[in-house]
Residue, then its C-alpha position, 0 to 999 in steps of 0.5 A: x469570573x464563571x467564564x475564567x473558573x470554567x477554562x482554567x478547569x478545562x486547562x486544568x483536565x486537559x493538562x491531567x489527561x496529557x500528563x496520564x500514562x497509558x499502561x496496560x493497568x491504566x486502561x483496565x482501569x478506565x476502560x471495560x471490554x464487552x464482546x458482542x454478536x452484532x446481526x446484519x440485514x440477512x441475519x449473520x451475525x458478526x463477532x464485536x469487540x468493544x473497548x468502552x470509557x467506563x464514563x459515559x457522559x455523551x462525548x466518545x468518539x467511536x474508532x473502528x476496525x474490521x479485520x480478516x486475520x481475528x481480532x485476538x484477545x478473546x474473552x471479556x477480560x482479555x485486552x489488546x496491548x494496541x491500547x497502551x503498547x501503540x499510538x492508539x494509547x493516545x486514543x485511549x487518553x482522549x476517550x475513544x470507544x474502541x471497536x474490533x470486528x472479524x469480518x463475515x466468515x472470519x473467525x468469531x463471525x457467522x457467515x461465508x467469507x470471499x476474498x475482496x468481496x465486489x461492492x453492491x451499488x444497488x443493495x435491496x432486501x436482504x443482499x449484503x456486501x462489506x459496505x451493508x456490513x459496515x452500515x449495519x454495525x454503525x447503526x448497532x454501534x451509535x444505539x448501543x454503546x452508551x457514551x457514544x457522541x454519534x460519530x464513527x471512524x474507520x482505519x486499517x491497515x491492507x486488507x483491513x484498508x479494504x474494508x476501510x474503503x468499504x465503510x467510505x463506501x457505507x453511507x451511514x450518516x454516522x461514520x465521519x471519517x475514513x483512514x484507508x492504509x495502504x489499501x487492497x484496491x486491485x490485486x490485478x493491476x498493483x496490489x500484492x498478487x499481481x504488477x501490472x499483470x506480472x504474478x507476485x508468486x513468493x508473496x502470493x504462495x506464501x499467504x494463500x498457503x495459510x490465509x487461504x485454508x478453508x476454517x469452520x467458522x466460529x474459531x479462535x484460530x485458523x490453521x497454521x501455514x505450512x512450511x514448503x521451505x525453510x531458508x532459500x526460496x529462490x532454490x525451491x522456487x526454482x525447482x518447482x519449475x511451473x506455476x501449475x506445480x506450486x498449485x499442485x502443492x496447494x491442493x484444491x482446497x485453495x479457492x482463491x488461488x484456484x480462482x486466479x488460474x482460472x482468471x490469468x487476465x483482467x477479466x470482469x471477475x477482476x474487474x468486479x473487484x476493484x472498488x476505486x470505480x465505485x468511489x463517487x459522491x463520498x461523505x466522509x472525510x477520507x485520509x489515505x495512508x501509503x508508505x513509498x517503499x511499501x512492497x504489497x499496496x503502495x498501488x492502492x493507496x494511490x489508486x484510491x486517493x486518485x479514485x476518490x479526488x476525481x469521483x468525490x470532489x466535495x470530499x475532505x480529502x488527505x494523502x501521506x506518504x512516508x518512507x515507510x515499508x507496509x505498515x511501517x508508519x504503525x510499528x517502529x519508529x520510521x527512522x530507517x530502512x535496510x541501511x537507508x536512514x531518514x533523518x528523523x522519527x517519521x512515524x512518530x511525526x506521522x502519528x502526531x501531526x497527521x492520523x490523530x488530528x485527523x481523526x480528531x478534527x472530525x470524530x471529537x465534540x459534543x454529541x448528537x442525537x443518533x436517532x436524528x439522521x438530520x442533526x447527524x447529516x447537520x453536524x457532519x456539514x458544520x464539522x465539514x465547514x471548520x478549518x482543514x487540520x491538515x493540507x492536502x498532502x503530506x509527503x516524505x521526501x528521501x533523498x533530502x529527508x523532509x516533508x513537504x506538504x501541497x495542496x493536491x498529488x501529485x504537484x501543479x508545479x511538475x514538469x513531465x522531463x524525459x530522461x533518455x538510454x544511450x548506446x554507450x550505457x549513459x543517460x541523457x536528457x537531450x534526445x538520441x539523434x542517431x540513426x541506429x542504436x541499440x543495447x541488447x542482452x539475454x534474459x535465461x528463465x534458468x537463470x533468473x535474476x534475484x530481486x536482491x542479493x543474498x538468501x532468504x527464506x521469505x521476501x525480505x521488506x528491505x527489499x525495496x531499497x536495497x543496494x542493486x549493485x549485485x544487479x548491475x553486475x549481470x550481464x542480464x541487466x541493462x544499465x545505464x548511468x548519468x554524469x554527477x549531477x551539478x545540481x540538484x534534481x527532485x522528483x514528486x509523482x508517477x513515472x512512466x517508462x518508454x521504452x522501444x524493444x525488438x525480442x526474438x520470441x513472443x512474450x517478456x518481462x520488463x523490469x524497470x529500475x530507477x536508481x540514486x547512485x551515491x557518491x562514493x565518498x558518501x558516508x551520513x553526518x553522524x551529528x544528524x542520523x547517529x554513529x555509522x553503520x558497517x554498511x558501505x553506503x559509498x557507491x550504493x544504488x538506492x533503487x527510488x522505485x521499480x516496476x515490471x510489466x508482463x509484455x504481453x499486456x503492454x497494449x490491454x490487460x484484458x485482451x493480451x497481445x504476442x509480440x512479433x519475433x524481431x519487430x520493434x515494438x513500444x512499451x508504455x507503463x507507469x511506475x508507482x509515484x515517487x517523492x526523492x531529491x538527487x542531490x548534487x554529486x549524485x547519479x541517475x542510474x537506470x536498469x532493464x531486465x526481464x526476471x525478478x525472481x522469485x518476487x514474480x513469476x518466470x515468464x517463458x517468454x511465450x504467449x501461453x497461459x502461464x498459469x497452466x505452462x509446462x517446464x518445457x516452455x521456458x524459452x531463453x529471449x534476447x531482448x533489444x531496448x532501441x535508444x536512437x532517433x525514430x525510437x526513444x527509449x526513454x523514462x518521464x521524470x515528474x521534475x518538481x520545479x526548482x524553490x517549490x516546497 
């Protein structure tokens, strides 16, 4: 009879606390802020919001993020509306101690900030990098905050990934599990300032303008960013011309742009920060977030989940991919993106079914004692032994508009098929028997093609799947297109792009495109996805994904190579992974161009320090793609097999 009182009373506070509406007075009811300065090891102090259950009976879970941009809503009776105007409410109606730090230098916080600070794996005495910061906030949390159940979570969001990556990275017994989002990995290789070695200038101008201002630490808030141009940026990019003009507006104040003039190839200073090399033997359970049309970090969140399953084997390791912009598994609903639409509320389901049962399975429990560093490395064993609450991966596939999970990413069941150009601007995926066979067209620095249609005064996020028909158009562009499908086509993992080319000049771009051509009678099942829009969706050229290379690191990013006017020369490069279905009906469309203006940089089409070139040097460079048989221009599709789930 005690044993049916207790469950029927355990229903009874689980229904009450389902049934609890998370509003803004709700949470200052049940929950107190107190903020804190938390010492490190070399003596810094960092600023700490805390947000505590106003009960402290041993069983909160703590759940942490650390941010460079400011925590905000400073002062003890100012509460962030992420509590109740989020999914984080659900946190909140499940009792979690909620943590807000600004990072060293940040803000609030003591101390000198650097950008994507390198990863110490030898730390003595006092020597400090983001990881020690974590650890020795962890260690302050468990033996301060009363009602704590010794077990940290760590998430956020790009910059705020990196830091999350950083806390994996800690070894502090205490912190069980790590949600990395859309991560800052390498801003070299993929990341936000840099594809593949090709400069991101609109997105890197625009940040460091304001994020990259010196402040005086402490502060409520930083300089506000100032406004080079108000509606067309591809104009005012354009005229200023150089790389070293936009510096020259910058001022010299800008330490991190400086260091990245001063570091145009993949360098050791570069090299130096990336953590993926470091993530080996992890001990917390790891969740990497990632969205497919992601403009800044989609690189990172898969480079840091690849990193992680090759290094850290015995790791609890999960992967998401939703159709989501940066971020957007966070705000919105996730239902749509520019015209495209998904079919349900993935954001929502991401919410639900993935981030707050992750966090759950490993952060919820009864409590242990944080001064016992066995009873915490014990219970982080058992926590590790229970059933998984989640498969390996969990991806959103467009095209069909599901999820799939698997085991693993990308998919055992993958077949690498080739899909090659053809002179009459077809695709074919039986390869080119002809002896000579070329398609050629003329890149102009100054006439550099949009990265989409229209004028915007900053980088549009729907930019990523946006309609590329105003692309094929140019006569700069090279495109090429398969018949309708008869079947259906499904692809789940990276590409890479093959490519033979002969140009008349030293250096170039090459922008790779590949593309769902819809039917043109193609209009969405209003019973499924809602009343049409005024967009006309027949005809659209969904890009699934696109990717550039600066040519000139086609063979090392560290050691840059000219071309050799009129050789022919192969060009090899990934492009991120992509999870879509071609439907039957549809097409396959591939563009080549060789400007992406402004997302990247003009190239002058010389082998020349971009960073310090002159507006002389931009050259016109015809570029010729070779599709015959001892050249085979191709692109390798990751095919799922047929019946796979």
């Amino acid at each position: 009879m005690k044993l049916i009182i207790t469950l029927l009373l355990t229903l009874l506070t689980f229904w009450n606390c389902q049934a609890q509406e998370i509003s803004e007075s709700w949470v200052k009811e049940h929950y107190r802020k107190f903020e804190c300065m938390i010492p490190m090891r070399d003596g810094v102090k960092l600023y700490t919001a805390v947000y505590a259950p106003v009960d402290a009976d041993g069983s909160h879970p703590i759940l942490f993020t650390r941010t460079p941009y400011g925590c905000g809503y400073y002062g003890a009776t100012s509460y962030t509306r992420n509590l109740w105007n989020s999914h984080w409410a659900e946190y909140v109606r499940r009792g979690y101690i909620i943590v807000y730090q600004d990072v060293r230098g940040r803000y609030m916080s003591e101390g000198v900030f650097e950008d994507i600070r390198p990863f110490l794996p030898q730390k003595q005495g006092s020597k400090i990098d983001e990881a020690s910061d974590v650890y020795d906030t962890a260690e302050w949390l468990i033996h301060n905050i009363r009602g704590n159940n010794g077990r940290i979570g760590v998430l956020g969001n790009s910059y705020c990934g990196f830091y999350s990556t950083m806390a994996a990275l800690s070894g502090h017994p205490a912190i069980r599990a790590v949600n990395p989002q859309a991560p800052v990995t390498d801003w070299f290789l993929g990341d936000d300032w840099h594809h593949n070695g090709a400069f991101m200038m609109g997105d890197a101008f625009r940040f460091f303008a304001g994020f990259g201002q010196p402040h005086n630490n402490p502060t409520r808030s930083a300089r506000k960013r100032p406004k080079f141009h108000t509606t067309d940026e591809y104009t005012f990019f354009l005229r200023q011309a150089t790389i070293a003009n936009l510096t020259a507006l910058l001022g010299d104040s800008i330490r991190f742009w400086g260091d990245m003039m001063a570091h145009p190839d993949y360098d050791a200073w570069w090299q130096a920060r990336n953590p993926s090399q470091h993530l080996h033997g992890l001990k917390p359970a790891v969740l990497v977030t990632g969205g497919l049309f992601d403009a800044e970090d989609l690189y990172g969140a898969l480079a840091t989940y690849r990193a992680i399953a090759q290094g850290s084997p015995d790791c609890p390791l999960h992967l998401v991919l939703g159709p989501w912009y940066h971020g957007g598994w966070n705000s919105g609903d996730g239902s749509a993106l520019g015209p495209l639409r998904f079919g349900s509320r993935t954001a929502e389901y991401y919410a639900r079914e993935v981030e707050v049962p992750f966090f759950a399975h490993y952060l919820e429990g009864a409590s242990s004692d944080p001064d016992s560093a066995q009873a915490t490395a014990t219970s982080t064993q058992q926590a590790y032994n229970q059933d998984d609450p989640l498969p390996g991966a969990t991806i959103f596939f467009t095209g069909e508009n599901r999820w799939r999970t698997f085991d693993q990413w990308k998919p055992r069941e993958v077949c690498p098929t080739p899909l090659y150009l053809a002179a009459d601007g077809s695709v074919s995926f039986s390869a080119p028997t002809a002896r000579r066979s070329t398609t050629s067209y003329l890149s102009d620095p100054a006439k550099p093609v949009p990265y989409m249609e229209g004028t915007f005064a900053e980088r549009d996020r729907n930019y990523m799947v946006a309609d590329q028909r105003f692309a094929a158009r140019r006569p700069d562009v090279a495109t090429f297109c398969s018949a309708p499908l008869t079947e259906e086509l499904t692809l789940a993992g990276p590409l890479t792009a093959n490519l033979h080319v002969a140009i008349n000049t030293t250096d170039v771009d090459l922008v790779v495109k590949v593309i769902d051509l819809f039917p043109e009678d193609f209009t969405y099942d209003e019973a499924i996805y809602g009343p049409s829009n005024d967009y006309p969706m027949g005809g659209y050229q969904m890009p699934v994904r696109m990717e550039v290379l600066r040519g000139k690191y086609r063979e090392s990013f560290s050691a840059p190579k000219p071309f050799v006017p009129g050789k022919p020369t192969r060009v090899h490069f990934m492009l991120p992974d992509v999870a879509h279905t071609f439907a039957p009906g549809h097409r396959i469309m591939i563009q080549v161009q060789s400007s992406w203006f402004p997302r990247i940089d003009r190239n002058p089409q010389q082998f020349l320090d971009i960073y310090h070139c002159r507006a002389e040097d931009f050259i016109p460079c015809e570029i010729t793609l070779l599709h015959q048989a001892d050249a085979p221009s191709h692109i390798l599709l990751p095919v799922l097999k047929s019946g796979q789930k």
